[in-house]
Structures are given as C-alpha cells and as structure tokens.
C-alpha positions as a printed NumPy array, in Angstrom:
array([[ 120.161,  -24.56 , -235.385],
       [ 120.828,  -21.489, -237.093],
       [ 124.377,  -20.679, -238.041],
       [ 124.945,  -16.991, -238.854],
       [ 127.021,  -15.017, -241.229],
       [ 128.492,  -12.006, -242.005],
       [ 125.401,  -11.225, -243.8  ],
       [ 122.868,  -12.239, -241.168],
       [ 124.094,   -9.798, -239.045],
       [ 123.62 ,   -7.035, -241.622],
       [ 119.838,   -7.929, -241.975],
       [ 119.711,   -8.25 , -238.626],
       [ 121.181,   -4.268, -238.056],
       [ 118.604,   -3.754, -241.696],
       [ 115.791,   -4.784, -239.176],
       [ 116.748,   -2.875, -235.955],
       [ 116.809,    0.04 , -238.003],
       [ 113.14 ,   -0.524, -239.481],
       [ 111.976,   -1.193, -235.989],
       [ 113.535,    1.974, -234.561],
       [ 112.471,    4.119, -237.321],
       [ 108.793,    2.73 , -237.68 ],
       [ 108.578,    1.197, -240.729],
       [ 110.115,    0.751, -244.153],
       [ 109.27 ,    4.192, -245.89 ],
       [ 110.809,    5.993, -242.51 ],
       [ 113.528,    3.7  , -242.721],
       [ 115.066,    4.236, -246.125],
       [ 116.878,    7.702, -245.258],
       [ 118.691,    5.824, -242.35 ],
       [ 119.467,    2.941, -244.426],
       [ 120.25 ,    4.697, -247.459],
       [ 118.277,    2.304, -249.663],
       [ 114.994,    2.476, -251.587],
       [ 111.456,    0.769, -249.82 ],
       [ 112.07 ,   -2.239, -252.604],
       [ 115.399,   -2.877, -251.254],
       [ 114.437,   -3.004, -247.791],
       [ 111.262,   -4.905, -248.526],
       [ 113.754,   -7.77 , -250.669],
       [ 115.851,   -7.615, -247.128],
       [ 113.37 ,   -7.839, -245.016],
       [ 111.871,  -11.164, -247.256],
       [ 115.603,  -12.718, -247.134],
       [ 115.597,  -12.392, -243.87 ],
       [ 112.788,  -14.015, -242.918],
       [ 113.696,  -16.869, -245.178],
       [ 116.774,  -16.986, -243.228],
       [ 114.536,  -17.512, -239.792],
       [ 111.824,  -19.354, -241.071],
       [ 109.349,  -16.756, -239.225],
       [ 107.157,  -13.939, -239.834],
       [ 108.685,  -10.599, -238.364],
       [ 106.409,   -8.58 , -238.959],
       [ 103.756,   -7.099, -240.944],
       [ 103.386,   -4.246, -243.553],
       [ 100.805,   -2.573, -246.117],
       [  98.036,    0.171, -245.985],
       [  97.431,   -0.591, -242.221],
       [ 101.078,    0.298, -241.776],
       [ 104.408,   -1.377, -240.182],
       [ 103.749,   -3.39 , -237.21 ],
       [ 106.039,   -6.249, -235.954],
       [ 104.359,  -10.055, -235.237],
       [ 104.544,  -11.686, -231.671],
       [ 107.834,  -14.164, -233.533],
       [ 109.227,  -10.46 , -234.787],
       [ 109.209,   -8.791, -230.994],
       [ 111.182,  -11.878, -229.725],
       [ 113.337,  -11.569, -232.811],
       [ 114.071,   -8.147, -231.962],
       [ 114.637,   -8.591, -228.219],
       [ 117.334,  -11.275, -229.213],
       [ 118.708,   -9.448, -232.015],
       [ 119.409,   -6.444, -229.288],
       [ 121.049,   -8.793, -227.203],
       [ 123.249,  -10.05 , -229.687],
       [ 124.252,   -6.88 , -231.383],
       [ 125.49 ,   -5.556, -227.792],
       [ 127.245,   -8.747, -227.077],
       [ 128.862,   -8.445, -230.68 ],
       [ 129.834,   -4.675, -229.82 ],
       [ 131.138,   -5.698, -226.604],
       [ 133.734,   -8.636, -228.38 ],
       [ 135.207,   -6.379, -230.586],
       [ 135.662,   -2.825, -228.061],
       [ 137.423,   -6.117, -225.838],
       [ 139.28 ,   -7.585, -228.535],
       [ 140.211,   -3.91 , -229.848],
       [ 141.573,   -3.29 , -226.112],
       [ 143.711,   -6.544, -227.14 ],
       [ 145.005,   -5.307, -229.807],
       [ 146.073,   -1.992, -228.438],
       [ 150.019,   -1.49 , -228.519],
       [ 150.504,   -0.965, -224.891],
       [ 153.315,    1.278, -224.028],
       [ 154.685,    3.445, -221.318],
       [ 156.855,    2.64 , -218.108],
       [ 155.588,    0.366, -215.002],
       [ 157.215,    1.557, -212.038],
       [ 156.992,   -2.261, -209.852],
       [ 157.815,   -2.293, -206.147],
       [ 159.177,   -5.604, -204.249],
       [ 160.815,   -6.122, -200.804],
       [ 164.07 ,   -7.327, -200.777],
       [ 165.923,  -10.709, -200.702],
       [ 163.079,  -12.806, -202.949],
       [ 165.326,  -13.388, -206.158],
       [ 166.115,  -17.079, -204.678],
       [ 161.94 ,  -17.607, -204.024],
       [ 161.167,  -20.122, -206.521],
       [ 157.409,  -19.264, -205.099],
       [ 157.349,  -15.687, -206.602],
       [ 155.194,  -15.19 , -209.958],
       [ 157.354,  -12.048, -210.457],
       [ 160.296,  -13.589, -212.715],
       [ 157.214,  -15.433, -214.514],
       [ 154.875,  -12.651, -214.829],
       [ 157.572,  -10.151, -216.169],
       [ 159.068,  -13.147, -219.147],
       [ 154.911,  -12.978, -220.183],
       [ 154.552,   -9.561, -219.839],
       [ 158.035,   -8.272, -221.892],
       [ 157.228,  -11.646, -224.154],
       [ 153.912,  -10.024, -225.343],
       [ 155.784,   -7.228, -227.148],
       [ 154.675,   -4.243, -225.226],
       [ 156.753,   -1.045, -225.501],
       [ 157.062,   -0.759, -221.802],
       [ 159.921,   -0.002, -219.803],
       [ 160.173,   -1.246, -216.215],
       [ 161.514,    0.502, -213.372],
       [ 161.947,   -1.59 , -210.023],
       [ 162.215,   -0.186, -206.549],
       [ 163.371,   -2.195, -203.503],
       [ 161.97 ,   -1.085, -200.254],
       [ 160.264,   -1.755, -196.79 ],
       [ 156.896,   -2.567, -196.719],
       [ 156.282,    0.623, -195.093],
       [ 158.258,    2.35 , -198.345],
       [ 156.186,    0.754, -200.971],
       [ 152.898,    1.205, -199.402],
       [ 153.567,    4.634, -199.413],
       [ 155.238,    4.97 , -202.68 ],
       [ 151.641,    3.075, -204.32 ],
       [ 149.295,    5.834, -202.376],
       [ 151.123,    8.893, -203.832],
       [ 151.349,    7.029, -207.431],
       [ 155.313,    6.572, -207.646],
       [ 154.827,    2.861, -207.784],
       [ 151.803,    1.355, -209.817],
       [ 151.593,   -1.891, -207.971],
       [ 154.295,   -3.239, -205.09 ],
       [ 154.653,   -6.861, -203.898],
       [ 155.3  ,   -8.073, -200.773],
       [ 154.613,   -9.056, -196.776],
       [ 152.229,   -6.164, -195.313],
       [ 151.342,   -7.014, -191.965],
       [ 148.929,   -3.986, -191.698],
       [ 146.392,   -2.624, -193.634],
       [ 146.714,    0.883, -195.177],
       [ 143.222,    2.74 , -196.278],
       [ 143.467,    3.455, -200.063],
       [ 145.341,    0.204, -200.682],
       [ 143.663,   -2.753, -202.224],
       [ 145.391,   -6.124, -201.424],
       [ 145.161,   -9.511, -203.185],
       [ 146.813,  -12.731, -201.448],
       [ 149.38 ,  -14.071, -203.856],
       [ 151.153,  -16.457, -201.671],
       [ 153.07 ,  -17.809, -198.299],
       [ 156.821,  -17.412, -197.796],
       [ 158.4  ,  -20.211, -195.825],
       [ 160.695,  -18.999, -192.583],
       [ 163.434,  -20.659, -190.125],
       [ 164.485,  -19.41 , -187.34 ],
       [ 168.501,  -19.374, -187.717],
       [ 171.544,  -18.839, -186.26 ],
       [ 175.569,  -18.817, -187.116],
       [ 178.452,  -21.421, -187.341],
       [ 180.116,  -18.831, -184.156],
       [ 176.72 ,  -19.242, -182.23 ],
       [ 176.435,  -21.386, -179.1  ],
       [ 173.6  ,  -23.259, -180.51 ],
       [ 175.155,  -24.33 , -183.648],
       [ 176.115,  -27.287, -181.573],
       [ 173.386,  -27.39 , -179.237],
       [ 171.361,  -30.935, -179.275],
       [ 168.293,  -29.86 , -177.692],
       [ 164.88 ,  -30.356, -179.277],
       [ 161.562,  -29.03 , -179.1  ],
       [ 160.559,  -27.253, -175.815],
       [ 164.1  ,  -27.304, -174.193],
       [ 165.471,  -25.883, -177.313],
       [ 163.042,  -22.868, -177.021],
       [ 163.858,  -22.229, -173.675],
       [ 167.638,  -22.324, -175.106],
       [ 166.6  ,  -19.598, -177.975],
       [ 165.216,  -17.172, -175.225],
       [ 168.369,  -16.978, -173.584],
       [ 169.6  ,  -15.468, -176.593],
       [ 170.301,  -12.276, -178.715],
       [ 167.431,  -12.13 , -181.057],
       [ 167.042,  -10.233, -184.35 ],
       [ 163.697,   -9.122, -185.483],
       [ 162.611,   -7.473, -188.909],
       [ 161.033,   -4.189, -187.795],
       [ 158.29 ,   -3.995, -189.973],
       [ 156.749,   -7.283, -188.67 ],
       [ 154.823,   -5.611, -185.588],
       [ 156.673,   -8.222, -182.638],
       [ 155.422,  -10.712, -184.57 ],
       [ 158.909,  -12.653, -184.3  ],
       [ 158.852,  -12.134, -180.719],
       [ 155.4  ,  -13.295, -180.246],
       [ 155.946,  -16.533, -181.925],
       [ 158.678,  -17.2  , -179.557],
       [ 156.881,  -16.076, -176.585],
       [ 159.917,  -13.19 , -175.986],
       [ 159.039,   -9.517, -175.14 ],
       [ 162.31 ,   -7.563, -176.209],
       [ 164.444,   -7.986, -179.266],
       [ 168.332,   -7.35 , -179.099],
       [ 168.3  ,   -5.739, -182.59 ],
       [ 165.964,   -4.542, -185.215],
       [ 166.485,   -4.782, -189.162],
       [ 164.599,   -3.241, -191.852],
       [ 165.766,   -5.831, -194.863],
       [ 166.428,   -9.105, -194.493],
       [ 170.241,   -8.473, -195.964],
       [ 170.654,   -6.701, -192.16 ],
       [ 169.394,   -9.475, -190.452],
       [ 171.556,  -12.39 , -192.24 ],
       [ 174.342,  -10.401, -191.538],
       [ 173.716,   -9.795, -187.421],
       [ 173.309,  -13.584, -187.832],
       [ 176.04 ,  -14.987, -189.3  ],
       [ 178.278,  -12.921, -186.796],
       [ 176.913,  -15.737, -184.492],
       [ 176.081,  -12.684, -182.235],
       [ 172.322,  -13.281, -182.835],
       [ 169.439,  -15.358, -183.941],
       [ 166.241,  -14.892, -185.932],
       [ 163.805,  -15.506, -188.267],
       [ 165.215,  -15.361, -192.263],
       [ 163.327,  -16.465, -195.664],
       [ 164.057,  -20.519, -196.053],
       [ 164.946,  -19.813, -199.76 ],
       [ 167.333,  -17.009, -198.932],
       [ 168.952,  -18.788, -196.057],
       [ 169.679,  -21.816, -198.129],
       [ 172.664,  -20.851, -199.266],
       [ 174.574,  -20.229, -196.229],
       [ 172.942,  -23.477, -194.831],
       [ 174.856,  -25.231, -197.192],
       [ 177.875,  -23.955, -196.691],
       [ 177.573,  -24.446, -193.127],
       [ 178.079,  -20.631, -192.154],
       [ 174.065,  -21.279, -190.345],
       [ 172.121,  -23.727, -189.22 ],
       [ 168.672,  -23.998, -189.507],
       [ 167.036,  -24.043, -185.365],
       [ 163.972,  -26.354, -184.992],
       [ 162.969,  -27.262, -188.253],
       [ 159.122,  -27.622, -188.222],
       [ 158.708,  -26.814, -184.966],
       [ 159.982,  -23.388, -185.255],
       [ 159.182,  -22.212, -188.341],
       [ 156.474,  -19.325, -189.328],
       [ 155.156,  -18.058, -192.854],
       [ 155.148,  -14.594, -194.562],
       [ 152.059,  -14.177, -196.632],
       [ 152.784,  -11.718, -199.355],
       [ 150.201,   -9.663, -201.288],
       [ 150.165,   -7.345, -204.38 ],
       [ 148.935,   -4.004, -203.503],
       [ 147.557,   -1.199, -206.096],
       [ 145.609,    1.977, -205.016],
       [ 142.032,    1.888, -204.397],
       [ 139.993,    3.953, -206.311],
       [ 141.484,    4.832, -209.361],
       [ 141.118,    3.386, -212.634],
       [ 144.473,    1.569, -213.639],
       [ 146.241,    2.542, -216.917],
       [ 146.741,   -0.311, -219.88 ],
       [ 150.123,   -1.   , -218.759],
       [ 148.754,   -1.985, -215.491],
       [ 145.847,   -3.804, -216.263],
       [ 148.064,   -5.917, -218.93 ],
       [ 150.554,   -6.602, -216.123],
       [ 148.176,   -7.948, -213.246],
       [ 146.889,  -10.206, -215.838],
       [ 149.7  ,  -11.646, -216.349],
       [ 150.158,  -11.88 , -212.838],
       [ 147.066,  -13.52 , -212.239],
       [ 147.796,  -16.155, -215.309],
       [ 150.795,  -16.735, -213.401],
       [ 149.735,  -17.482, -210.167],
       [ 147.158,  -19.733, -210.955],
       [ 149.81 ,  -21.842, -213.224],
       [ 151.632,  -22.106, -210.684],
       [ 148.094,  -22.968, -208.326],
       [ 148.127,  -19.77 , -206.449],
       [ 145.116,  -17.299, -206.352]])
C-alpha cells in the first residue's frame, strides 16, 4: 500500500493542475514552473504510483485509462483533505462571546442532569465565554429561545412550540408527597385504598404540566396551582396539601422527616426533559461548541 507524504500531495495538486489546464506547456503559467520541471514531476510521480498517467508529445497531452482513475481519486482526496483542515481550523477557533442558558428550577440536587458536566467541559476548554443563566417556567424559556434571549433552555416541555427543535436528554424521577402535619403521614394504607385516601385530599399541581398530575391520579380539580417546584414544596410541607415533587429535590426533607414519600412505586410518574434551540437558524460557535459538549456528556453518562 501506498503511504503518502507531504510531497505526494504536491504532485498530486502538480497533476490536477496539468489536467485542468490541458497539458504541460498550458500548465506552466499556473504552476509557475518551466515544461522540464513539470515533465521531472510528472516522471516522479509516476514512479511514486507505479502507473502510467498519462501521455504526452507531438500528438499532445492526453491522460491513460490508470491516469483518469488517478485523477478521479486524487479529486476525492484533495476535497477530503480541504474538508480536515476548514474542520480542524473551526477547532482551533478561539470561541468567545456570552451563552445566555435557560433551565427550570429546583434541578441543582439532579445527579441525572449533564448541565454541571457539560458546563466543567465547556469553561475547561478555555473559551472566552461568559455565561448568563435564567431560571424560568417552561412556558418562559420557550419563549425566551423563539425571540433569541436564550440560545438553548433545558427542561420538561409538555407541549410542542413551532420554531422549537427538541432533543430528549433524559427522565426525571417523581413522588407524590406530602407533610409531617398531613393526615397521611401516618396513614398505613397501600396501593388502591391509599389512592382512594389521596383523592380525598388537597392536591397541588405544577401548572405548566397540562392536568397531567391530576390525570395520573384519576382527580379532575386541583386545590392549588404552582408555577416552580419551590411553590409546591412549600404548600406541602404546610401539611395542607399533597403532590407530585422531583425525587432528588424532595430528598432532603424526606430525611429529615418534614415529608414522606406516598406510594413509592406505585405512585410515582417521570418528567422527561429536553434541550430546546430555535429551528431554523444557523447557531453561532459558542453554541455549537456547547451542545457538543452536551452531547459528549450525555452519552458518558448513557443518555442520548
């Protein structure tokens, strides 16, 4: 097998040229280089192959059937060559700027989240780039990604907004939950007398989730509606309510016994959360270097 060099790929360009121009006298102004210069080329190269490429004299310039298939490839290669170093020059590229990120709230305890990953890899690869983080609704940072305040958001998006492109990233556990003051703290019941227990009582929904809390627990009215799930932890541990809460976020108060986790596994639902960037529009540096870092991340971790 052949194993090229530097060189090789200059009598390969020396031989393009020929071909495009038509021959070796045509050839010289392009190349710069007298007809005996090209001609030793031209001889080196073929040496180099081991093939004919192509013929010239008094009949005139006129590649062989080896030097058309030597020329096709060559083509090939020179693009594929061109195309390594615009994509290692994009590499390269001091990326600077700001990265305005969007998140929903309460996911700093979510040991599922690529975010603290992705951002040690992205700051970690010395980019100039200053982040700005916004904490909103789903509702917020869909709209804050179609009018361009926010390059990229993450988070649970139960609908789907025209303009918006969404990739899966992963699923967010939930519990349904309730406070040390509530009467089911102490309640023994299990399985389907337990859910006839939760309908008797005040129940907190997130807004943004479409009934979807209700609907899981076959209940047509909620007794309060949140827009963060800060509000609903708080309605909760008042013991005046119950509802659905993050697993990772409610942990802590678990522990402390201030709730108490209703119906483990029986009970429980999932969040998937997406990333969503505007459809459309051709992302800057900053965040194309970011969502590939996000995309290392998550499969590291063996998400998407």
């Amino acid at each position: 097998m052949i194993q090229l060099h530097d060189v090789d790929l200059k009598l390969l360009r020396v031989f393009t040229t020929i071909v495009r121009c038509g021959g070796f006298s045509a050839a010289q102004a392009a190349l710069n280089a007298g007809q005996s210069t090209i001609s030793e080329q031209m001889t080196h190269l073929e040496t180099r192959l081991g093939v004919k490429l192509c013929q010239r004299g008094r009949s005139g310039f006129r590649l062989t059937e080896q030097g058309v298939a030597i020329h096709e490839a060559t083509l090939r290669l020179l693009s594929a060559v061109e195309s390594f170093c615009m994509d290692a020059d994009v590499l390269k590229q001091h990326i600077s700027g700001k990265l305005n990120l969007g998140i929903i709230d309460s996911t700093l305890t979510d040991t599922a989240s690529p975010l603290p990953r992705t951002t040690q890899r992205f700051v970690s690869r010395g980019h100039d780039a200053h982040l700005h983080i916004y904490i909103g609704t789903p509702a917020e940072l869909e709209e804050r990604v179609l009018d361009s305040r926010l390059h990229l958001a993450i988070g649970h998006f139960p609908l789907r907004v025209p303009g918006l492109s969404y990739l899966p990233l992963y699923d967010e556990a939930l519990g349904l939950y309730c406070g040390r003051r509530h009467p089911l703290y102490a309640s023994k019941a299990a399985n389907g007398r337990l859910l006839e227990e939760v309908r008797q009582c005040h129940i907190v929904v997130r807004g943004y989730m479409q009934q979807y809390d209700l609907e899981q627990l076959g209940i047509t009215k909620a007794a309060a509606t949140v827009e963060n799930i800060e509000a609903a932890a708080i309605l909760i541990i008042s013991g005046a309510y119950i509802g659905f809460l993050p697993v990772h976020f409610a942990e802590q108060w678990v522990k402390t016994g201030e709730m108490r986790r209703l119906g483990a596994n029986t009970l429980d639902l999932t969040s998937p959360f997406d990333v969503i960037t505007r459809r459309g529009v051709t992302p800057p540096p900053i965040l194309r270097a970011f969502l590939e870092d996000l995309n290392t991340c998550m499969h590291q971790a063996g998400g998407v």
